[in-house]
C-alpha positions, 0 to 999 in steps of 0.5 A: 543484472541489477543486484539486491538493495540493502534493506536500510533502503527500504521505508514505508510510505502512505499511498492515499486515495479519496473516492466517494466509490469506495464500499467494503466489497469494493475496498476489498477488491481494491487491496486484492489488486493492489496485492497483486500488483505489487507481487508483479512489480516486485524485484529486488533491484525495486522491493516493495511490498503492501503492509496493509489497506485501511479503509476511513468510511467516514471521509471516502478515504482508502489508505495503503501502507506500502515497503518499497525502495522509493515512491516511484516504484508505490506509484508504478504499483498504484498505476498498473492497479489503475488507480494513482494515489491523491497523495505519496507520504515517504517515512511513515512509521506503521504499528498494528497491535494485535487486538481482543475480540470482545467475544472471548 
């Protein structure tokens, strides 16, 4: 039985596809299966876990942040959702700061 890795292990890579194909409710779908994916794959001799989905309009480009012990184990989520990244950026350094509505 393969036993649980140290947390210090695990860092955050930047999975990056180009695609023309890409609209919000495709987008959507996506980040849905990448999540799923990512729950079948996950072990803990493998962690991984998908911080977030980001989608750049303007450049046809869907990014997704990804915890995971090594970029093999971001590249068996991508293939088993069917969709292999351009591009697998190691040590990414992800920060979201909660924003305001202008609503309020």
């Amino acid at each position: 039985m393969a036993s649980a890795r140290d947390p210090a292990d695990v860092v955050c890579f930047l999975a990056e596809w180009r695609r023309s194909t890409f609209s919000d409710p495709t987008v959507t779908r996506f980040a849905g299966l990448l999540e799923s994916c990512t729950a079948e794959i996950a072990t803990p001799a493998a962690p991984v876990r998908l911080i977030m989905v980001l989608s750049a309009a303007a450049d046809a480009g869907v990014y997704g942040v990804f915890e995971a012990d090594a970029a093999e184990t971001v590249l068996r989520v991508c293939t088993r959702a069917g969709a292999l990244p351009h591009r697998v950026t190691p040590g990414v350094d992800a920060r979201v700061r909660a924003t305001r509505s202008s609503a309020t």
